[in-house]
C-alpha positions in Angstrom: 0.0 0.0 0.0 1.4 3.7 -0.7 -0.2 6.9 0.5 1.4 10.1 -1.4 0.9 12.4 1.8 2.1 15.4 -0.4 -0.1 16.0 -3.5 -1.6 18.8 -5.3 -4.7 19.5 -7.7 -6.6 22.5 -8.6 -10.5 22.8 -9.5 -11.1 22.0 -13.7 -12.0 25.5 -14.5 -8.4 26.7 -13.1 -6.2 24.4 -13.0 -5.0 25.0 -17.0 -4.2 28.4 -16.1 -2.8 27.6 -12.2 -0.6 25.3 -13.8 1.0 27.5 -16.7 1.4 30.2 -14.2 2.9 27.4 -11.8 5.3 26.1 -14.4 6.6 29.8 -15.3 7.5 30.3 -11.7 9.4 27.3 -10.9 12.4 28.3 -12.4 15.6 28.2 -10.4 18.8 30.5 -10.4 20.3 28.8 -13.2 17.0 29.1 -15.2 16.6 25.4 -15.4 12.8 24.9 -15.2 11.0 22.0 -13.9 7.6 20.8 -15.9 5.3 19.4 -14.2 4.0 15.5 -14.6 0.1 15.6 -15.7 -2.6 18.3 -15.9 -2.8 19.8 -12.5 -6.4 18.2 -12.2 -7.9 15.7 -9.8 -8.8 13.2 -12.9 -5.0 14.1 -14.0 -3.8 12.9 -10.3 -6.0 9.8 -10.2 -4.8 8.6 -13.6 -1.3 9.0 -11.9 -1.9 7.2 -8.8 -3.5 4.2 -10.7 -0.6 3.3 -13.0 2.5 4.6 -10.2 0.7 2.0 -7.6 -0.8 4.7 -5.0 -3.7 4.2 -3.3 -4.7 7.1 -1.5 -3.4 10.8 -1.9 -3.5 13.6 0.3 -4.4 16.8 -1.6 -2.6 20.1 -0.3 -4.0 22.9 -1.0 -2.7 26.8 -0.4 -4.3 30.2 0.2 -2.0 32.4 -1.3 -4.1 35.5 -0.1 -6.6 36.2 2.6 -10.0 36.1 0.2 -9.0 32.5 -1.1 -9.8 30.3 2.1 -13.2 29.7 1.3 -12.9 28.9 -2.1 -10.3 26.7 -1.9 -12.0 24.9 1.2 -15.3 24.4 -0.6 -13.3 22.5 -3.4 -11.8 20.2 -0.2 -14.5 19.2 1.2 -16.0 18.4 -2.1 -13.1 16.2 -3.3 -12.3 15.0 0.3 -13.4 11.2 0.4 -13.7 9.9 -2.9 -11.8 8.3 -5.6 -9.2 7.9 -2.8 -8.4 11.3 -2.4 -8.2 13.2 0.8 -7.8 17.0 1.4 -6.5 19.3 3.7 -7.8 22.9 4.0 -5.8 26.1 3.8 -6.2 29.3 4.9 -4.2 32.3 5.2 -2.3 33.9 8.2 -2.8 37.6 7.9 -6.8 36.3 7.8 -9.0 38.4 9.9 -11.6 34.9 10.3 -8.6 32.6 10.5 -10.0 30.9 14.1 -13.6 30.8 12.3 -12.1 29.0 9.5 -10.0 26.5 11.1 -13.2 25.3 13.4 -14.8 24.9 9.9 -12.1 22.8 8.5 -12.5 20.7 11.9 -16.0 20.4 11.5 -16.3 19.8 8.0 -13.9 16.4 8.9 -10.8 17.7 7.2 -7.4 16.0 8.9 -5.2 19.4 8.6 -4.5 22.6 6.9 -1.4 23.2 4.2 0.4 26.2 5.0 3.1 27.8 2.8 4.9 30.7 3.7 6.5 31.7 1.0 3.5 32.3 -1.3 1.8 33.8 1.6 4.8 36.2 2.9 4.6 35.3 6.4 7.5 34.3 8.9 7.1 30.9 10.5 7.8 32.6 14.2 5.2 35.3 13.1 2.6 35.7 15.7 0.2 35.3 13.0 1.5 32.1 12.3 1.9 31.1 16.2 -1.6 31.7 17.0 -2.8 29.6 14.0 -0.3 26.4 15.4 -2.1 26.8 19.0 -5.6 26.8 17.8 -5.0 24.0 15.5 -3.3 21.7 18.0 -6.4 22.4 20.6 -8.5 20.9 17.4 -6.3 18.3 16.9 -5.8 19.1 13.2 -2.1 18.7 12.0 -0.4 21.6 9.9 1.6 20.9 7.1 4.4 23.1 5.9 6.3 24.2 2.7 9.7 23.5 4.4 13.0 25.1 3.8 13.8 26.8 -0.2 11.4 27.2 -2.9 12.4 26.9 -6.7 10.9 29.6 -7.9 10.9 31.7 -4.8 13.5 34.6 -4.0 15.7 35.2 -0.7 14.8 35.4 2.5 13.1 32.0 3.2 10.4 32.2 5.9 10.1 28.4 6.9 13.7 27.2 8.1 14.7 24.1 10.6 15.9 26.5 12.7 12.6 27.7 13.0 10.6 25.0 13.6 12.7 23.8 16.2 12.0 27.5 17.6 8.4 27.0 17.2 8.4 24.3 19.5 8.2 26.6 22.3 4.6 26.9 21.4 3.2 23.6 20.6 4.0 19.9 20.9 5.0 19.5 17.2 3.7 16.2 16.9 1.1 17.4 14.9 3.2 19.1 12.2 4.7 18.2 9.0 7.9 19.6 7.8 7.8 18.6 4.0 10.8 18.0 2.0 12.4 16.2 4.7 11.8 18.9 7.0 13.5 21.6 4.8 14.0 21.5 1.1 17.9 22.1 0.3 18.6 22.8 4.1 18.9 19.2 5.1 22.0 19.9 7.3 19.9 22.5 9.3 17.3 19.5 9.6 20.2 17.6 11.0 21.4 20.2 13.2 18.0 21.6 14.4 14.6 19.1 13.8 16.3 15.6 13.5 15.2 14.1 17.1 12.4 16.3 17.5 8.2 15.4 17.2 7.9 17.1 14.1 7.3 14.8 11.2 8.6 15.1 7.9 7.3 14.3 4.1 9.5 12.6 1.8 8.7 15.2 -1.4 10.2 16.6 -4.3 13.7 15.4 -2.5 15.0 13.0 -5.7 17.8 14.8 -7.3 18.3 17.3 -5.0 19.5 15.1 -1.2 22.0 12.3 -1.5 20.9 9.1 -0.9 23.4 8.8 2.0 22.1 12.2 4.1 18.3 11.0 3.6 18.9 7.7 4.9 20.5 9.0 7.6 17.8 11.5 8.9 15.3 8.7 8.2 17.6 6.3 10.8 18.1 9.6 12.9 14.8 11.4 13.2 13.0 7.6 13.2 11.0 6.1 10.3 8.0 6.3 12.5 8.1 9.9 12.0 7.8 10.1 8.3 5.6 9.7 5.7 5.8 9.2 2.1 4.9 12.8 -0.4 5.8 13.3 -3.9 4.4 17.0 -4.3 2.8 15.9 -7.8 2.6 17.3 -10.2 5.9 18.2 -9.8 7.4 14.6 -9.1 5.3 11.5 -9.9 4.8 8.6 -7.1 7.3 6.2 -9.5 10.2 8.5 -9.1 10.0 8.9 -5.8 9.5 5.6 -4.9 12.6 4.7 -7.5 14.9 7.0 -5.0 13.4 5.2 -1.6 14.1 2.1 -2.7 17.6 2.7 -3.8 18.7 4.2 -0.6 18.7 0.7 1.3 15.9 0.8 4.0 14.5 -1.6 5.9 10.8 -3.0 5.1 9.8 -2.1 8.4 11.1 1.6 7.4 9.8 1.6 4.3 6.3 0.3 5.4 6.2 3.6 8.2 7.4 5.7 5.6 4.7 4.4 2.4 2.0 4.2 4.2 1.7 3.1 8.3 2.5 6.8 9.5 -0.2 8.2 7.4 -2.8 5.7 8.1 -2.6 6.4 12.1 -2.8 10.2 11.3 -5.8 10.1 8.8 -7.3 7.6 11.7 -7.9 4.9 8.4 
């Protein structure tokens, strides 16, 4: 069984657009760009998990600005539950309703929310952001964050392991999720500060970009327990990701935690 913990789709009527816009952006210093794999659609992402072997994916979705929650929550709860997808909500920070719409995801029976600070220009330590961590571990809803660097995404970077770790002074952790191995291209700050720590990370969009070595050794570090599988399709398909686990010489027991135990305990499957 594999659960993609880390996936995105957008609604039919926007996703063409959402998608070229998406693809222009992720460009990185050297102007290398990085296309995505299918159509940015939920019928795009099923046709993926069927032929890369996954059986459930968890849909992230982001508010990128503070009139988008309720949109973008309406299209979770109508995807969340069927064809084996299951969504997270979003909202945004500088939100005037952000407690209002964090009882509604918990009510509505979404797991979590996606946050992603660098589309949303907010610091990790902000108060904003502090406030949001506190009210969603009282309703037991786990936060997902974009971790570390973005491609397409300038200087400064407002989600670092150093941070988290910081954060912990707030919360008990154990309901967040530091994707890209808690910190995309800033694994020896995960090493340093998270590696040890409650907070759980996602295995996405890492291929090409850790060694093999260094990822195997914050899964043996941080504990495979605390770690569960993400490919942040489109933008790496389940069968690439899955080629990289597999080379990087885990146990089964770590490799069943990481594809797909971990997750079903925190979706309560």
């Amino acid at each position: 069984m594999i659960i993609d913990f880390h996936t995105h789709a957008f609604p039919d009527k926007i996703a063409e657009r959402a998608m070229i816009n998406l693809e222009q952006n992720i460009v990185d210093i050297q102007g290398k760009s990085y296309p995505a794999r299918g159509k940015g659609t939920v019928d795009s992402l099923i046709e993926h998990m069927r032929g890369d072997g996954v059986d459930i994916s968890v849909v992230l979705p982001i508010a990128t600005t503070v009139k988008q929650s309720a949109s973008i929550n309406r299209f979770a709860r109508e995807i969340n539950g069927k064809n084996g997808i299951i969504s997270f909500g979003s909202l945004h920070p500088m939100q005037p309703d952000w407690e209002k719409t964090l009882e509604e995801i918990k009510e509505s029976g979404l797991k979590g929310i996606k946050l992603h600070l660098e589309y949303q220009q907010v610091y990790l330590t902000s108060p904003e952001v502090v406030r949001i961590l506190k009210k969603a571990e009282e309703l037991g809803l786990y936060t997902v964050f974009h971790a570390g660097r973005d491609i397409g995404m300038p200087e400064p970077v407002h989600c670092k392991p150093e941070c988290l770790r910081q954060i912990l002074d707030h919360v008990k952790g154990d309901k967040i999720i530091a994707a890209h191995m808690g910190g995309w291209q800033s694994w020896d700050e995960v090493e340093k500060y998270l590696v040890g720590t409650p907070i759980m990370f996602d295995t996405s969009y890492v291929k090409g970009f850790i060694s093999p070595e260094q990822f195997k050794r914050i899964v043996r570090d941080h504990g495979s327990e605390k770690i569960v599988f993400g490919t942040d399709m489109p933008w790496q398909a389940p069968r690439e990701a899955v080629e990289f686990i597999e080379s990087v010489g885990l146990t089964d027991e770590e490799l069943q935690n990481i594809y797909f135990k971990n997750a079903v305990r925190i979706l309560d499957l």
